[in-house]
C-alpha positions as CSV (number, residue, x, y, z in Angstrom):
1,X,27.0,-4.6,50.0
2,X,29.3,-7.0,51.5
3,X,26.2,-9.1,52.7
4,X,25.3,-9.3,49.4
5,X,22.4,-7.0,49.0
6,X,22.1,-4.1,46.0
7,X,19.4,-2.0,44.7
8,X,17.9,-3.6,41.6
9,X,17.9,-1.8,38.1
10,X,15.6,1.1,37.5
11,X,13.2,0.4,40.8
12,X,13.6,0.8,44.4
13,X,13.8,-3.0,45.3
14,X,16.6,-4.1,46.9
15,X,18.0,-7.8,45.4
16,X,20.4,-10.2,47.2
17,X,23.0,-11.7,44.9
18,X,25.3,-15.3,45.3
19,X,27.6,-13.0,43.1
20,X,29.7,-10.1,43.1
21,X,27.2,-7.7,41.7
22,X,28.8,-4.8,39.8
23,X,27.9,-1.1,38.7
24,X,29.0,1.6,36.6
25,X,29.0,-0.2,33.4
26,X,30.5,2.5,30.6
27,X,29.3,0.0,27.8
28,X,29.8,2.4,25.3
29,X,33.3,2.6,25.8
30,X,34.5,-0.5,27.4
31,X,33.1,-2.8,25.1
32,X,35.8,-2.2,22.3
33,X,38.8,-3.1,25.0
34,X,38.6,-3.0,28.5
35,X,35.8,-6.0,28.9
36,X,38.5,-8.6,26.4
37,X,41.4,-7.6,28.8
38,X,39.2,-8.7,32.0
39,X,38.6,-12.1,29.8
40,X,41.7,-13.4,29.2
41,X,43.1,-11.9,32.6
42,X,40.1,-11.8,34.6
43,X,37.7,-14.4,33.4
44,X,36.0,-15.0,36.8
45,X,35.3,-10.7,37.7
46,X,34.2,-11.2,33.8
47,X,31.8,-13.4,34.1
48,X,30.1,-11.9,37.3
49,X,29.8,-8.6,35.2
50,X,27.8,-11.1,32.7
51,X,25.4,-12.4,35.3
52,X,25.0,-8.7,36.9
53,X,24.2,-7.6,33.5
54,X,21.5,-10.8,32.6
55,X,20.6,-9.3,36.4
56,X,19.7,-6.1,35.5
57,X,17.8,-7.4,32.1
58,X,15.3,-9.4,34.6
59,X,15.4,-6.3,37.0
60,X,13.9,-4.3,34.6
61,X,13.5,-5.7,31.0
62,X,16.5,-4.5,29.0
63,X,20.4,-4.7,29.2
64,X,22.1,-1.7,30.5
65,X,23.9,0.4,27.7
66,X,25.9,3.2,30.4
67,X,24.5,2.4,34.0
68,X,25.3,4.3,36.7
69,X,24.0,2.6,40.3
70,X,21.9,0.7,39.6
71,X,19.7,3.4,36.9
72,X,20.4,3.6,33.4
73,X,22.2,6.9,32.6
74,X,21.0,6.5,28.3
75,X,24.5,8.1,27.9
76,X,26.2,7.4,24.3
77,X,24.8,5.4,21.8
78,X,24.4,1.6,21.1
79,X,23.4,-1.3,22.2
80,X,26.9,-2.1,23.7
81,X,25.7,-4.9,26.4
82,X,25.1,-7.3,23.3
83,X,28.5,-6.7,21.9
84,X,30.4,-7.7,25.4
85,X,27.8,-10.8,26.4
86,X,28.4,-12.1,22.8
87,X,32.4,-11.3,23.1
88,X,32.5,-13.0,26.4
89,X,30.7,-16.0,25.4
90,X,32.4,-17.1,22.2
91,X,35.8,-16.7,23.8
92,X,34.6,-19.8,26.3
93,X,32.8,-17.5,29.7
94,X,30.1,-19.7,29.8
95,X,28.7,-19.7,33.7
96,X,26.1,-17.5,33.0
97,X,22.7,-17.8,31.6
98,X,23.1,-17.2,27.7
99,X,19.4,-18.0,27.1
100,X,18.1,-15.2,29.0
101,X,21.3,-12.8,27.6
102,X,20.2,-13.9,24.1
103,X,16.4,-13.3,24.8
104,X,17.6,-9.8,26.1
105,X,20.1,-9.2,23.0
106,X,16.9,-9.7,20.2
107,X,14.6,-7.7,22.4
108,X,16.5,-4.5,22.1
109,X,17.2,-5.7,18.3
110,X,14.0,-6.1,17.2
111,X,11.7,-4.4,19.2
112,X,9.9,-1.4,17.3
113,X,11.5,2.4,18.6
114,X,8.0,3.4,20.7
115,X,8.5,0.6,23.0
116,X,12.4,0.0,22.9
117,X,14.5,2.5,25.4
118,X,17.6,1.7,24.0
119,X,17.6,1.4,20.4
120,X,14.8,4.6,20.0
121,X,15.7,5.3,16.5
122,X,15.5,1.3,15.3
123,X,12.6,1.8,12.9
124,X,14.1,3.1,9.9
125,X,17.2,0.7,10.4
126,X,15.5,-1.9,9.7
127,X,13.1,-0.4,7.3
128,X,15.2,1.5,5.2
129,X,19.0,-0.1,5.9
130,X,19.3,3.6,7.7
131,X,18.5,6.6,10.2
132,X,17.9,9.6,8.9
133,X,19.1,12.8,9.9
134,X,17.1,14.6,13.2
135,X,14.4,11.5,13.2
136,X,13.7,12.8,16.3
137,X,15.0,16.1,17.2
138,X,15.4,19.5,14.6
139,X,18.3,20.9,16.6
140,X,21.3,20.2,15.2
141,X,23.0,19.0,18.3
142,X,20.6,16.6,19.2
143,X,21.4,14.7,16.0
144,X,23.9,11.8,16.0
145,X,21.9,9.5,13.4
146,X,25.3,7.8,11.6
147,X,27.0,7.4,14.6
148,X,23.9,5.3,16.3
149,X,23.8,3.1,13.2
150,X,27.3,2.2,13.3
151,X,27.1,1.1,16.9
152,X,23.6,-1.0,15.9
153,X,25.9,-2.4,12.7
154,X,28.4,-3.3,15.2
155,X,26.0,-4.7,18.0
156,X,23.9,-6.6,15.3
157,X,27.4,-8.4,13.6
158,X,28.3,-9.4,17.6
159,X,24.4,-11.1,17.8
160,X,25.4,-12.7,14.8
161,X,28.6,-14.4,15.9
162,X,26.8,-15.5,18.8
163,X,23.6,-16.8,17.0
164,X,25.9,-18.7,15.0
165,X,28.0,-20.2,18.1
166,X,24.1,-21.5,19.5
167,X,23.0,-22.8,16.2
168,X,20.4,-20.2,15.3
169,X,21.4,-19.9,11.5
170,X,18.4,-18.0,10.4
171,X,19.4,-15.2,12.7
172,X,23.2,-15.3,12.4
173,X,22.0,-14.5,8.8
174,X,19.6,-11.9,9.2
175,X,22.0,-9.9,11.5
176,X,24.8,-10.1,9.7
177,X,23.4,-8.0,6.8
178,X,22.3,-6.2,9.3
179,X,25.6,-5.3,10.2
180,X,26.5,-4.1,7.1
181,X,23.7,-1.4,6.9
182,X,26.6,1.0,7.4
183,X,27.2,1.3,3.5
184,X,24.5,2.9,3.0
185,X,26.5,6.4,4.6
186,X,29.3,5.9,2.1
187,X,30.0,9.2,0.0
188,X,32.4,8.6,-3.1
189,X,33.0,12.6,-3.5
190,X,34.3,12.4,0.2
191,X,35.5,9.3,0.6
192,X,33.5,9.2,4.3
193,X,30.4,8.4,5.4
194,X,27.8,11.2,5.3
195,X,24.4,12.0,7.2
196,X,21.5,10.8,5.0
197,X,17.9,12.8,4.8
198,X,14.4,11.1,5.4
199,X,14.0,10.9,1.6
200,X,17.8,8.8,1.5
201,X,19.6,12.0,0.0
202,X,23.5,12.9,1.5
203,X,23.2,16.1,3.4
204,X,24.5,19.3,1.4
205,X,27.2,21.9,2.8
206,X,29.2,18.5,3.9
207,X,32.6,18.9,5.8
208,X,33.9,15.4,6.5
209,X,37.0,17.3,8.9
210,X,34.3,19.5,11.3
211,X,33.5,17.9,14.3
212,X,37.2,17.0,15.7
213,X,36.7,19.5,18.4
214,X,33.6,18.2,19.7
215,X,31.8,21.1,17.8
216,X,28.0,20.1,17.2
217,X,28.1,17.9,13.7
218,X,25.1,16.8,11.9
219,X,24.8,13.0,11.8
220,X,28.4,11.8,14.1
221,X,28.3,12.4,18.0
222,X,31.6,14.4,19.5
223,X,33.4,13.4,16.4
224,X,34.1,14.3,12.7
225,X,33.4,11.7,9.8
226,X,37.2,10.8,9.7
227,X,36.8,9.2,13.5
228,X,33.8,6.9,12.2
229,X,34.3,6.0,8.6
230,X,36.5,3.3,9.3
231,X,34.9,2.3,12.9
232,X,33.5,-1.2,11.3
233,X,36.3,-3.8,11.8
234,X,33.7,-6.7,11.4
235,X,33.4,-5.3,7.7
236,X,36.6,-4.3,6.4
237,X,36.2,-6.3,3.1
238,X,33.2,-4.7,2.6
239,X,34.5,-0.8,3.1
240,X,37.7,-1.5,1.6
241,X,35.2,-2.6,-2.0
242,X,33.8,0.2,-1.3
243,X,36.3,2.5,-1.6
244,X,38.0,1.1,-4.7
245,X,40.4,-1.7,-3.8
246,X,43.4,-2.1,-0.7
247,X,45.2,0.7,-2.1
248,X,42.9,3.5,-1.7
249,X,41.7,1.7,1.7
250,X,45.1,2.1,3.0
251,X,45.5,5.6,1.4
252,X,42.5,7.1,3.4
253,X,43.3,5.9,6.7
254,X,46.9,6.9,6.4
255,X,45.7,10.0,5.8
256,X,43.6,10.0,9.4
257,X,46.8,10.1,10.6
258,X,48.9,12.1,8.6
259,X,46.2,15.2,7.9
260,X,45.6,15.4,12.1
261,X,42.0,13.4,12.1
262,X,43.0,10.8,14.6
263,X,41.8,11.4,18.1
264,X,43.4,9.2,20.6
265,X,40.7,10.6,23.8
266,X,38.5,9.2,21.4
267,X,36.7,5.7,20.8
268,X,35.3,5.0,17.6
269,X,38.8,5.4,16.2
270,X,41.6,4.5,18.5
271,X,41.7,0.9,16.7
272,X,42.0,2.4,14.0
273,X,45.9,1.7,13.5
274,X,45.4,-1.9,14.0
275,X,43.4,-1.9,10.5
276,X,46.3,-1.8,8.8
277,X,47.3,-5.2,9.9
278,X,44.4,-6.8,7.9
279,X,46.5,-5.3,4.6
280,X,48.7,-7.6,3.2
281,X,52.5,-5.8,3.1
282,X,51.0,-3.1,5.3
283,X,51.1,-5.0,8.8
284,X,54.1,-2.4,9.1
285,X,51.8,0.9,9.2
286,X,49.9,-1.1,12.7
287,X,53.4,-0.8,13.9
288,X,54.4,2.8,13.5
289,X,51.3,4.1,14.1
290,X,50.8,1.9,17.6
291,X,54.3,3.3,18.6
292,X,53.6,7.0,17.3
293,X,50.6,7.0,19.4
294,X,52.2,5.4,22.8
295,X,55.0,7.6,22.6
296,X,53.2,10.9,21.6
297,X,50.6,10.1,24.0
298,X,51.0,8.0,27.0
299,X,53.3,9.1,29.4
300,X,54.3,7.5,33.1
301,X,52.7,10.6,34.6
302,X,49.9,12.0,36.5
303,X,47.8,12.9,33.2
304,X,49.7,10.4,30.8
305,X,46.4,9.1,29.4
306,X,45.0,11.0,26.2
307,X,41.8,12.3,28.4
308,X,39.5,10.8,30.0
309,X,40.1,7.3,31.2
310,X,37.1,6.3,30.4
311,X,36.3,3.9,32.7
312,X,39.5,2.2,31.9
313,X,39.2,2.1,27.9
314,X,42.1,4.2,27.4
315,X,44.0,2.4,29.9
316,X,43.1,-1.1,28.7
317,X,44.6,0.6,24.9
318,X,47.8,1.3,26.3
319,X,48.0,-2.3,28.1
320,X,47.2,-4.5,25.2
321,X,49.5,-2.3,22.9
322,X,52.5,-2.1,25.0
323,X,52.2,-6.2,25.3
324,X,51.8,-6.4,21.2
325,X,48.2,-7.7,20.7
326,X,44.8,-6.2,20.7
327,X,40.8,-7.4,20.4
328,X,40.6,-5.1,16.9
329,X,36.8,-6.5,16.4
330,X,34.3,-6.9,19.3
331,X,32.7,-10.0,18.7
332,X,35.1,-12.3,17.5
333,X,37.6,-14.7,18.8
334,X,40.5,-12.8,17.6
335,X,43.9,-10.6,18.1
336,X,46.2,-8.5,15.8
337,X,50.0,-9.0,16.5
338,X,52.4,-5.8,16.8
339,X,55.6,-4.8,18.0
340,X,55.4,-4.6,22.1
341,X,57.4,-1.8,24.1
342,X,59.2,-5.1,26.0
343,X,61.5,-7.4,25.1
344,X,59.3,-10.4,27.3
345,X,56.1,-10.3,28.3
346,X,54.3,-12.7,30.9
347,X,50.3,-12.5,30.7
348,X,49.2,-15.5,33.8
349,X,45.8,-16.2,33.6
350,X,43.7,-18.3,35.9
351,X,44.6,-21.6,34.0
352,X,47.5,-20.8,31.3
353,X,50.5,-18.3,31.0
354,X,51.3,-16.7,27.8
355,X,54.4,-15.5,26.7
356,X,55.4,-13.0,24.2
357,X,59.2,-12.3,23.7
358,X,61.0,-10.2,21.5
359,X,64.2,-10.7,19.4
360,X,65.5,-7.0,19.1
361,X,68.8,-6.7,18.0
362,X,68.7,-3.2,19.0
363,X,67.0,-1.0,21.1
364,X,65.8,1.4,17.5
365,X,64.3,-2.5,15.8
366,X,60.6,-1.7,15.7
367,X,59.3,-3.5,12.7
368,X,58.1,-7.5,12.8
369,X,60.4,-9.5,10.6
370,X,59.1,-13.1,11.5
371,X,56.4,-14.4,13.8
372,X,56.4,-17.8,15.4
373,X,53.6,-19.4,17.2
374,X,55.0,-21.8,19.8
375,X,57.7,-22.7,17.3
376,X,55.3,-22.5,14.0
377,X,55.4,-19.9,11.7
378,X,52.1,-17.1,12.5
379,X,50.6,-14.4,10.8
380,X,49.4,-11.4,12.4
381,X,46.7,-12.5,13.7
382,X,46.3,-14.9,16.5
383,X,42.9,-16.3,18.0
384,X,41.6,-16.6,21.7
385,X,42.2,-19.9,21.2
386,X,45.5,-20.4,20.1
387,X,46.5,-17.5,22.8
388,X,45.1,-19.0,25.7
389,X,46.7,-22.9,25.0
390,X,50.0,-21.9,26.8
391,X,51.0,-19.5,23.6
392,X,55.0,-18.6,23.2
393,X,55.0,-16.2,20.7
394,X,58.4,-14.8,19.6
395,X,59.1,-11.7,17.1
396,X,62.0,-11.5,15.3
397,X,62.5,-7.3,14.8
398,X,63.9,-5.2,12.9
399,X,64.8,-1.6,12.0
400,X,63.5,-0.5,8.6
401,X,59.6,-1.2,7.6
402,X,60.5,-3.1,4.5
């Protein structure tokens, strides 16, 4: 309220804050996007979201993971808090009390599933590297086993970045092969990941396609296999090994788009066409793709977002696309480059202004020729760093790909 009072997280206290306390934290999806825009636009509404969520954590003992005035809803899956703390910190948010956010962060990563509300199933992720299929429920729809494991892979990779930023090197390295427990789902015959049983066997009758129209899927939540196997940008290296080499890599996840897999409503895959950028001599697939998708599915109209908003994650797609960069793993420091819709854009932030201008000889030049960083040649990829120190970046386009 505007005197600064607010119900306190899962009791019926009420706290008074010297903050803007906020609420309705969609972690699950605003983590990958929306919560990266706020901190290089925003960096002051950022960080009170960061105090209100180390606020809720000493409300009540855990970090929210989709909470809804001031009570946890349980919604989705993941430990998502971790991954926008951790985000938010490395990028150089620091008013906030990382101690008690990192306390928070390795309670809900270590603490065994009978005591731990938000990671139930963390027992045999640990144990065994995975969760089995209906550890807790035999109903078919209450199972979404691979799809809580990736989101604990991707949480556990952001703990490590930030263990590693505060100097804890034994658990920067224990949570980064954490991170990476996701291998264990790989299926060759497929070329997916695939629900595993309690004895560590693939599930039979396997159809990597069902699931796209939310149809209840053993093992993936509101989603086929296609709209997870690739949701690990922390680990590209390691799936792209796994499935043979760069060429078959690139192969498969053309074919999410060309075989009608993708789902743009949908958020373990929408950065998905940015994963093409970390390809050498594919950067150019990042930029059809991105452009296919804007044009196909964001329109200046009442309902021109692919479904649900989201709480703004759709949104926050469509902004950081249309201006040609995008946070393509939560957790680090980075940004891939593509083409942007305008010729010059002008991002001001509290401190610095960043400019990103086009060359475009004609309005049909799509592709990226050359990058220059403030003069300096650049690849197509650009840190927080680099972006936030006043960065001109200018593309030289063109028409074909190659």
């Amino acid at each position: 309220d505007v005197n600064g009072e607010y119900p306190k997280m899962e009791n019926g206290e009420t706290g008074k804050s010297d903050h803007t306390r906020y609420t309705v934290f969609s972690l699950w999806d605003t983590y990958r996007n929306l919560h990266q825009l706020l901190t290089l636009v925003y960096p002051e509404r950022q960080t009170d979201m960061l105090r209100t969520m180390v606020g809720m954590y000493e409300d009540w003992g855990w970090l929210p993971r989709w909470e809804l005035f001031g009570r946890e809803t349980f919604t989705m899956e993941g430990d998502p808090a971790a991954i926008v703390i951790a985000d938010s910190w490395i990028k150089g948010l620091r008013d906030f009390d990382i101690e008690t956010a990192y306390e928070a962060m390795l309670k809900s990563a270590t603490t065994e599933g009978a005591n731990n509300p938000i990671r139930r199933d963390i027992d045999p992720y640990i144990k065994d590297g995975f969760i089995p299929l209906w550890y807790f429920s035999s109903d078919l729809s209450g199972d979404n086993s691979v799809s809580h494991a990736l989101e604990y892979c991707s949480a556990d990779y952001a703990i490590a970045q930030l263990a590693d930023s505060l100097g804890d090197k034994a658990r920067a390295k224990e949570f980064t092969k954490r991170s990476q427990s996701y291998r264990r789902y790989y299926c060759k015959e497929h070329g997916t990941l695939r629900p595993l049983t309690k004895e560590g066997e693939f599930l039979g009758d396997f159809d990597p396609a069902t699931g796209k129209n939310f149809e209840n899927v053993p093992g993936f939540h509101e989603a086929s296999a296609w709209c997870y196997t690739f949701a690990v940008p922390h680990d590209l290296a390691g799936l792209t090994k796994l499935m043979g080499g760069k060429k078959n890599f690139v192969k498969s996840l053309q074919g999410v788009f060309d075989n009608g897999h993708y789902d743009p409503a949908n958020e373990p895959d929408i950065v998905y066409a940015y994963l093409f950028s970390r390809i050498k001599g594919e950067e150019w697939r990042t930029q059809k793709e991105v452009k296919n998708i804007l044009d196909n599915h964001y329109k200046n109209t009442p309902d021109g977002i692919p479904g649900n908003d989201d709480t703004g994650t759709m949104s926050a797609w469509a902004v950081f696309s249309m201006m040609g960069i995008y946070p393509d793993c939560p957790g680090e420091p980075t940004y891939t480059i593509t083409t942007p819709v305008f010729d010059k854009v002008k991002i001001n932030t509290p401190t610095e202004e960043i400019t990103i201008e086009c060359d475009r000889p004609t309005a049909d030049c799509h592709y990226i020729e050359n990058i220059e960083l403030n003069g300096k040649p650049n690849g197509y990829r650009i840190t927080h760093k680099q972006l936030t120190d006043n960065a001109n970046i200018k593309l030289t386009l063109k028409k074909e790909a190659k």
